[in-house]
C-alpha positions in Angstrom: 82.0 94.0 44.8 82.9 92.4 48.0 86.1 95.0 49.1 86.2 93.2 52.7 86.3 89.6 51.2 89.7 91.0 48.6 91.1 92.3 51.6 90.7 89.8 54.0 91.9 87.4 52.0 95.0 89.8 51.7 95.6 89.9 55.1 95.4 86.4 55.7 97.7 86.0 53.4 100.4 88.6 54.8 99.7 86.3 58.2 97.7 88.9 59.7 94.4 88.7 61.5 91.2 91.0 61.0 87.5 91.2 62.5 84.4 90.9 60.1 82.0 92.7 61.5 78.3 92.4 60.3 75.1 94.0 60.6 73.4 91.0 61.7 70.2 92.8 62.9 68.7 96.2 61.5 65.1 96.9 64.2 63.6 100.5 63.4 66.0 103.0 61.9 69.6 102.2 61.1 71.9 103.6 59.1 72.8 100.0 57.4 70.6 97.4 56.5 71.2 94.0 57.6 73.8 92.0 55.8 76.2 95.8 55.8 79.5 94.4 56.5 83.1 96.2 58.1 86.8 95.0 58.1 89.0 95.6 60.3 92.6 95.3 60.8 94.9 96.5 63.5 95.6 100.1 61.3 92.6 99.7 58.8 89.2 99.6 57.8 87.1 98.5 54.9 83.6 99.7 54.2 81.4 100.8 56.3 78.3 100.0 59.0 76.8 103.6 58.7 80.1 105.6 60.4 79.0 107.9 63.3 79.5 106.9 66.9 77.7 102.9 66.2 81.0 102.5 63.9 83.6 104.2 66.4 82.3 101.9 69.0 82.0 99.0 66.7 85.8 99.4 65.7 86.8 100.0 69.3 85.7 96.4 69.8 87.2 94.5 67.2 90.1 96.2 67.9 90.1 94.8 71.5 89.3 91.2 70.0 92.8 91.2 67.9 94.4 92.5 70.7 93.4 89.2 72.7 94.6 86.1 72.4 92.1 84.0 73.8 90.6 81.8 70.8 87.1 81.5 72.6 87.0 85.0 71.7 87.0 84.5 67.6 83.1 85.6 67.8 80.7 87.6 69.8 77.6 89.5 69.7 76.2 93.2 70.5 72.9 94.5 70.4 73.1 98.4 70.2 70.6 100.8 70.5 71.2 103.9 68.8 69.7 106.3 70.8 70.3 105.1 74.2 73.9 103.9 74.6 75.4 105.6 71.7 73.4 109.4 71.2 72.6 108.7 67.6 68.9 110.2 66.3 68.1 107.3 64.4 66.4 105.5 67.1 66.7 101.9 66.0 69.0 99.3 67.3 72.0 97.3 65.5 72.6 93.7 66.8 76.4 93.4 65.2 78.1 90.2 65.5 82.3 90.3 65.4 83.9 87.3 63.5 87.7 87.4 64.6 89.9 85.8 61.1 92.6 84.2 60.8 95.1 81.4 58.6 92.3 79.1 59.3 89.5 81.3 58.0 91.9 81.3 54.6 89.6 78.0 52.9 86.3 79.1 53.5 87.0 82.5 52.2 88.7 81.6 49.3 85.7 79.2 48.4 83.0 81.7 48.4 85.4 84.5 46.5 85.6 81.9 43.9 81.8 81.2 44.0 81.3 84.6 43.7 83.6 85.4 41.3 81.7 82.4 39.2 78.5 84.5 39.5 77.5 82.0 41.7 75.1 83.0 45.1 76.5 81.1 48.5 74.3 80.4 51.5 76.6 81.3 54.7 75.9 80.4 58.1 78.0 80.8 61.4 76.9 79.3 64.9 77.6 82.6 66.8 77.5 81.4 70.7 76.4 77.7 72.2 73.3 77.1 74.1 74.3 78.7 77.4 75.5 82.3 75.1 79.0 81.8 75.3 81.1 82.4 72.0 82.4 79.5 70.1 85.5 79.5 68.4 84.6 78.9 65.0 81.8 77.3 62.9 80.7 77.8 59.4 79.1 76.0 56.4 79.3 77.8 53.4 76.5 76.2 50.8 76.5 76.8 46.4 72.9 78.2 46.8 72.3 76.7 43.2 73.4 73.6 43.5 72.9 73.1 47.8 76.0 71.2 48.0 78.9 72.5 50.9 81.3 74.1 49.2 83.5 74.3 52.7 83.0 74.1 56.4 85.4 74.9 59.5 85.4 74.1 63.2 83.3 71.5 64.9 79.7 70.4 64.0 78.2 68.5 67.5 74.8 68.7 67.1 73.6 70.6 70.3 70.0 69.7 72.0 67.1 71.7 71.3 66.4 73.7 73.7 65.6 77.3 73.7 63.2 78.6 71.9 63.3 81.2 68.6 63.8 84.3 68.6 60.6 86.1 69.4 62.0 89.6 67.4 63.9 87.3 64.2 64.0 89.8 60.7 62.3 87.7 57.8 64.3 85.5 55.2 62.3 85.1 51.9 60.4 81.7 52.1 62.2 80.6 48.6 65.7 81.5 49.5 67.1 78.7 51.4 68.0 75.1 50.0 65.1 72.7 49.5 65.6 69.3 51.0 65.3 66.6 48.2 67.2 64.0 47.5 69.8 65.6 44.9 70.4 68.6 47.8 69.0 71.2 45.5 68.3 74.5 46.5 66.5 77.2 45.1 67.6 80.9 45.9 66.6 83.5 43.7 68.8 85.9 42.8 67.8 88.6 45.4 70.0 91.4 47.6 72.3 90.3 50.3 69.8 88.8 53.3 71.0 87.9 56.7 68.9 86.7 60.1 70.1 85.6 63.7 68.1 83.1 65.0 68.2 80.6 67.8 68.6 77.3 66.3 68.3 74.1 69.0 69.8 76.8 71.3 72.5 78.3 69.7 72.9 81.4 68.7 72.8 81.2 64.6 73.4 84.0 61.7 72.5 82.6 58.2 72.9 85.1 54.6 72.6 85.0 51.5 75.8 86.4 49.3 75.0 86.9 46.0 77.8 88.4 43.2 76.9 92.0 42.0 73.2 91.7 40.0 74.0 94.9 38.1 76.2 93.9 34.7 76.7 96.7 32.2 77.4 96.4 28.6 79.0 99.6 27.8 80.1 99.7 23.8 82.5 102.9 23.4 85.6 103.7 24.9 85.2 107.5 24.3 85.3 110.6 27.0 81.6 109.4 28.3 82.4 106.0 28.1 86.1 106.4 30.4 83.8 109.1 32.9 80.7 106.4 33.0 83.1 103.5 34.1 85.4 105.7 36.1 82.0 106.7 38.0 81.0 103.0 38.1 85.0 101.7 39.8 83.6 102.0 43.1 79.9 100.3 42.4 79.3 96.6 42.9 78.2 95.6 39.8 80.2 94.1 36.6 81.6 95.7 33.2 82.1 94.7 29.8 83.6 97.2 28.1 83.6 97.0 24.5 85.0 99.0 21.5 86.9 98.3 18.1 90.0 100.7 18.6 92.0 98.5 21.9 94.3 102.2 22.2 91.3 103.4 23.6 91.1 101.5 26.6 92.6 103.5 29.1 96.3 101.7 31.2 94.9 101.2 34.4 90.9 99.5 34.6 89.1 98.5 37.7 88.7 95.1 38.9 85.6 94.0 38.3 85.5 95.5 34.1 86.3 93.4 31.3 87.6 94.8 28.0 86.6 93.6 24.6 88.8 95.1 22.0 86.3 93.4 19.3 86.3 94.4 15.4 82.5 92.8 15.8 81.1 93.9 18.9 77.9 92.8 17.8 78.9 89.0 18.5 79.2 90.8 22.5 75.1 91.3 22.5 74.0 88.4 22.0 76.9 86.7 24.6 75.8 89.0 27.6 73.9 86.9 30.4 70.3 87.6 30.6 69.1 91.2 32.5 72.0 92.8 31.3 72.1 96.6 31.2 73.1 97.8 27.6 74.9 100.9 27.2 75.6 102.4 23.2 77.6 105.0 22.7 80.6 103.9 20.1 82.6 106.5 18.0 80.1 105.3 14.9 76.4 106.0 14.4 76.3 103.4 11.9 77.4 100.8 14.3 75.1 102.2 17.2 72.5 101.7 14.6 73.9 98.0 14.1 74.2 97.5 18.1 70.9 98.7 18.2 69.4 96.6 15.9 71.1 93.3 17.4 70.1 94.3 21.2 66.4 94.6 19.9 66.8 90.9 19.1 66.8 90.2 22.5 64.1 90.2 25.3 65.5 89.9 28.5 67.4 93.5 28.8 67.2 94.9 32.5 68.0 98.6 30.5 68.8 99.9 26.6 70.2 102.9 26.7 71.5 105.1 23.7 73.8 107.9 23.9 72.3 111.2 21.9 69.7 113.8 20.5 66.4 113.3 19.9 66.9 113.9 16.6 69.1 110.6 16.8 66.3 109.0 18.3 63.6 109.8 15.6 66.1 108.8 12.5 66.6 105.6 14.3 63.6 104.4 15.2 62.7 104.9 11.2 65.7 103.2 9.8 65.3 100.1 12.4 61.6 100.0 11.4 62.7 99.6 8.2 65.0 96.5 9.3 61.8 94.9 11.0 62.1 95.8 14.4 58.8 96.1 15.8 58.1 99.9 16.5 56.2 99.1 19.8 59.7 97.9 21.0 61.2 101.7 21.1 59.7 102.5 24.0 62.2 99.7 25.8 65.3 102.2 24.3 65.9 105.2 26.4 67.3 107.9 24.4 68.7 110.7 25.2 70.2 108.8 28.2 70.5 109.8 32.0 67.9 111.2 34.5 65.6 113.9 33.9 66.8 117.5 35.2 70.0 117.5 34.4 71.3 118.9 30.9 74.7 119.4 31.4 77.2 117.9 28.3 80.1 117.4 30.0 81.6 113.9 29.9 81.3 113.5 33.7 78.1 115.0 34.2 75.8 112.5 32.1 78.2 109.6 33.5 76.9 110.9 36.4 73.4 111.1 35.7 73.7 108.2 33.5 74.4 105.8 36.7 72.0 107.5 38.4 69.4 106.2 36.2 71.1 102.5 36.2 71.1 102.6 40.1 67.1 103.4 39.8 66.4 100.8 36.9 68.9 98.4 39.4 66.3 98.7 42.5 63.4 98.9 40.8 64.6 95.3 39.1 65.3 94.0 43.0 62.4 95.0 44.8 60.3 93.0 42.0 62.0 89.9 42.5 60.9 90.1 46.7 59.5 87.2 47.9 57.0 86.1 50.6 58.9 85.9 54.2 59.3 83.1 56.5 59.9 83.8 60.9 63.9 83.6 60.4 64.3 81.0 63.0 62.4 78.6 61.7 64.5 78.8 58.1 67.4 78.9 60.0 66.5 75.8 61.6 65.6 74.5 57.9 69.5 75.2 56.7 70.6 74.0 60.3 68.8 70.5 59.4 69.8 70.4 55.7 73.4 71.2 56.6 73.5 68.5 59.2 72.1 65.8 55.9 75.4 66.3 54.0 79.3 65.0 54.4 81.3 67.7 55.3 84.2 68.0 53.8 87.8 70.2 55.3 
């Protein structure tokens, strides 16, 4: 879920203004990676940058920016050190770059909430400062990282002359993650985390990332006490939810944002519709239609997790009766049953929702961290999207 991008939107809306701030730069130990993102409004904040005193300052200075009314002032930058300046123990630094929004912001924002939204991954980039470091008033080209085309730019584009050189500290950008340059503007981005680099591109001052919609999508079949504690653990969590079960009085009045409900009387049609490296979750009112949901979810290979709720006892009596169905007995291994992370025996509803999410938020990194890539020096892939940027017709 992207809780700044829903509310910023919001504001904008009500005609207020608010300050993105991003981690642009993580060096040694921070308490957010790069990419972490804070709003803030003139009362409010959403999410987080790690709290303790790097936050306090952090919202100090947006603060100050939407109290100004100077419109040279709608982005800056600050390097941090956390020991130094502001007495924290982690020791690293936290480069942070402030991105003052307003009506104007209003396109570009609604253009990547509908891309992500879509499931679709968007390339962002903002020119931060001009060659001689001073802040510019707005820039951005927001890129479909499938398809390379722009999906929306703002502010002015002059090409500036090359001039400084890169940054000789730059994080990494994986080498495949940017837009290829061929003639149909195709780019290839794999679906990785949330990646962001500052670089100096012909001497500006350039943050480029990668925003990709939640890569964690549940199929959770029952509507039952676990079912309502799982999903009720799960509102918070950026990932996606379909919720699926036969009896629709179930489903309880309010459901989060980001879950779907399928009151189905053949849930089994639900398996095989779920997008590929979907997490399966069985645990429906029935044994003899977890058998069947069972049975249709071991028709499929591309499963990031298969987890059914119960004993097991359960487990034994089902691997027989599926073997007898002609499901290949050196596929149970992929089924995890009993469910939920080792240690922890408690029955309660919300204690193996807990420990049930737990395991989904293992299987979930364990999934990313394979699908890593080889690294590039960031300024010289930001200077890649820079160029391929500059190839297209922009379009307000």
């Amino acid at each position: 879920m992207n809780t700044w991008l829903t509310q910023a939107l919001r504001l904008i809306g009500a005609g207020e203004r608010a300050v993105l701030v991003t981690v642009a730069r993580a060096e040694g130990s921070t308490p957010r990676e790069a990419g972490a993102k804070m709003l803030v409004s003139a009362s409010q904040q959403w999410d987080t940058i790690g709290g303790g005193h790097l936050e306090w300052r952090a919202l100090d200075l947006a603060r100050t920016m939407l109290r100004g009314q100077a419109l040279d002032a709608a982005c800056k930058v600050e390097r941090m050190p956390l020991g130094p300046s502001l007495g924290q123990c982690c020791g690293g630094a936290a480069t942070l770059v402030f991105e003052l929004l307003a009506q104007a912001d209003a396109e570009w924002l609604q253009a990547l909430d509908t891309a992500l939204r879509g499931r679709r991954a968007c390339v962002r980039q903002r020119t931060v400062s001009d060659e001689q470091g001073r802040p510019v008033t707005s820039q951005v080209v927001l890129l479909d990282a499938d398809a390379g085309n722009v999906l929306r730019t703002q502010g002015s584009h002059e090409r500036a002359a090359p001039s400084a050189q890169p940054l000789s500290e730059a994080p990494a950008w994986p080498a495949q993650s940017l837009p290829a340059r061929t003639s149909a503007h195709r780019a290839s981005v794999p679906s990785a985390p949330e990646t962001c680099v500052l670089a100096s591109v012909d001497g500006r001052l350039v943050m480029a990332e990668r925003l990709a919609p939640p890569g964690l999508h549940i199929v959770l079949f029952g509507a039952g006490h676990v079912g309502q504690a799982i999903v009720r653990v799960l509102s918070s969590l950026p990932c996606t939810i379909s919720w699926v079960d036969e009896r629709d009085a179930q489903f309880p009045a309010e459901i989060p944002a980001h879950v779907e409900i399928e009151a189905t009387d053949t849930p089994e049609a639900v398996v095989a519709q779920a997008p590929a490296g979907s997490c399966f979750l069985v645990m429906t009112h029935c044994h003899a239609l977890d058998q069947r949901l069972c049975q249709h979810i071991f028709k499929r290979d591309d499963f990031a997790y298969f987890g059914l709720i119960g004993s097991l006892t359960k487990r034994r009596k089902f691997e027989r009766r599926l073997a007898e169905r002609g499901v290949d007995p050196r596929r149970f291994a992929q089924m995890v049953c009993p469910i939920g992370i080792e240690g922890i025996h408690g029955k309660a509803p919300e204690v193996i929702a807990i420990s049930v999410v737990a395991e989904l938020l293992r299987v979930n990194e364990q999934r990313q961290a394979a699908l890593q890539f080889p690294s590039t020096p960031a300024a010289s892939v930001a200077t890649q999207m820079s160029a391929f940027a500059d190839e297209l017709v922009y379009v307000h």
